[in-house]
C-alpha angles and dihedrals in degrees: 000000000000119000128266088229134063121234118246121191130224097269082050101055086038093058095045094050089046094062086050081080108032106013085172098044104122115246087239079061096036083048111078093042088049093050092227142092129282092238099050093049084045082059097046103056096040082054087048096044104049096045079060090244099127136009141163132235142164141219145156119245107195098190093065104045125027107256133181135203129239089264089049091262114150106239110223126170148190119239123187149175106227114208111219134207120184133194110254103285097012112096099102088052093055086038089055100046099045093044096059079056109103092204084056094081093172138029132189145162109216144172114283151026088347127063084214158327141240127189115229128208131205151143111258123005083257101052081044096050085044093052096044085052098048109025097030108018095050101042111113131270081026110132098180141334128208118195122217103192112215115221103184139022110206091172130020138173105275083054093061114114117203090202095225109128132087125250089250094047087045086057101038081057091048091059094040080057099043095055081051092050088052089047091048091049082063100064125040116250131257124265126204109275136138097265087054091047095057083049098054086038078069107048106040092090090055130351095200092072121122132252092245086054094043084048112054086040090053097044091235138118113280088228086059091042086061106050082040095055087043088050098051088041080069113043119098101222091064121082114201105183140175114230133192140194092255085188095058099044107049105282089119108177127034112198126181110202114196114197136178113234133177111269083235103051091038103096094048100051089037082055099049089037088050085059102054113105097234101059116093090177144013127173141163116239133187105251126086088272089078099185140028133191125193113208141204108202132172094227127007096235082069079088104061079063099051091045098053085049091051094045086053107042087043111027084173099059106084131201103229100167140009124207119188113214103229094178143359107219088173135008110180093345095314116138120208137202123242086265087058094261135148106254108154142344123235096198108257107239112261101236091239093052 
């Protein structure tokens, strides 16, 4: 039987890891760290990239990093994992219908009592409760909905590491960074305003567009897009990431453990397993399950040995659940095909929008 997942080689996953750090970085720059042509790394990604593999994407995440506004207002936001329950044979409809929903940021089917979860996103707990009642709860075929807040994210997405490249490409990048992080300390940084959302309007569906493209969407200059573009590159509120389809490349189970750790002990365990290869995300919620991790893993029998790490470095922090996660519909805004491809984008809100 031939295999679910298609099979990448090395320059692929190091390209792909290499855009993890710097998802803008040009493919003259990438070249030389990669040990290949410009040419060849421009045809891989736009190999990658059509057969819905591999995409970037941008976004601003308030609750990490302090953010104002254009009037000097601080940003803040709810995030938050939505239990669903759907009536018997209607999940795709529900699915269907919550992942064309900006605020829905992500959508999956998992193992369980719900049939799946989206994570919600919105400016203050209330805006959030009011926008789970009216946009998820009452969309049809819902039986019921119960809402775990998140507090902190100690891991997201644009922080993953595939863990491709060589030492020596891994240094070569770090110096190619580093370069950048000397030029950046040489301008001032962007602030939100409406010129620099335009400008992230146009790159959410893909960071790697040109000036030229970012320009004539936004309505500007092509000189301004581009000091614009290298401004926002900069600026440390704003998260540009490579992203990948895990389930078609090899990454066969997602788990999300949820635990229940002593407030005490919390920041220390969410911090080592933040650090652990495997983890694509770990936050703190408020319910008595205080953390949860969500996990890419090869094979699902990888999690027997996390676990057993986990159970030994921090005998307090205790596995109370495990959802499998059957099926991503949207990942940051991403939508996927039924064979866990990329297939379209719904913009994820600006949190001052």
């Amino acid at each position: 039987m031939a295999p679910s997942w298609t099979v990448l080689d090395d320059l692929d996953l190091q390209l792909l890891n290499a855009l993890q750090f710097a998802p803008r970085t040009s493919w003259t720059a990438l070249a030389p760290v990669l040990r290949s042509d410009a040419s060849t790394l421009s045809r891989r990604w736009i190999r990658l990239t059509e057969a819905g593999l591999a995409w970037t994407t941008c976004y601003v995440l308030p609750e990490r990093i302090r953010v104002y506004s254009a009037d000097g207002q601080p940003l803040r936001s709810s995030f938050a994992v939505i239990e669903i329950r759907c009536e018997a044979g209607r999940r795709a409809e529900v699915v269907a219908a919550v992942a064309q929903k900006p605020a829905v940021l992500n959508v999956e089917c998992t193992s369980g009592p719900r049939e799946l979860t989206v994570n919600v996103l919105a400016d203050s707990p209330s805006a959030l409760d009011r926008y789970v009642a009216d946009h998820v709860a009452a969309v049809p075929g819902v039986v019921s909905t119960s809402t775990r807040f998140v507090r902190t994210i100690y891991r997201e997405g644009s922080e993953s590491d595939l863990m491709a490249l060589t030492s020596a490409q891994r240094s070569s990048l770090e110096g190619l960074l580093q370069q950048d992080q000397g030029e950046r300390a040489e301008r001032p940084e962007l602030e939100p305003s409406p010129l620099t959302e335009r400008v992230l309007r146009a790159l959410q569906p893909d960071v790697r567009r040109s000036a030229v493209e970012v320009a004539t969407e936004a309505g500007i200059p092509v000189a301004l897009a581009r000091r614009t573009i290298a401004g926002l590159t900069r600026s440390p509120w704003v998260r540009m990431r490579a992203d990948f389809a895990h389930d078609r490349i090899g990454w066969n189970a997602s788990v999300q453990l949820w635990m229940s750790v002593p407030q005490d002990s919390l920041p220390v365990v969410a911090a080592a397993l933040s650090r652990h290869p495997a983890v694509r995300l770990c936050a703190s919620t408020v319910s008595p399950d205080n953390l949860v991790a969500t996990l890419w893993m090869r094979e699902l029998d990888d999690l027997d040995a996390i676990e057993l790490s986990l159970q030994r470095r921090f005998p307090q922090a205790r596995v109370t659940d495990r959802w499998m996660v059957t099926r991503v519909v949207k990942r940051m805004g991403t939508l996927f095909d039924d064979s866990g491809r990329r297939c379209g984008y719904v913009p994820v809100p600006l949190p001052w929008r």
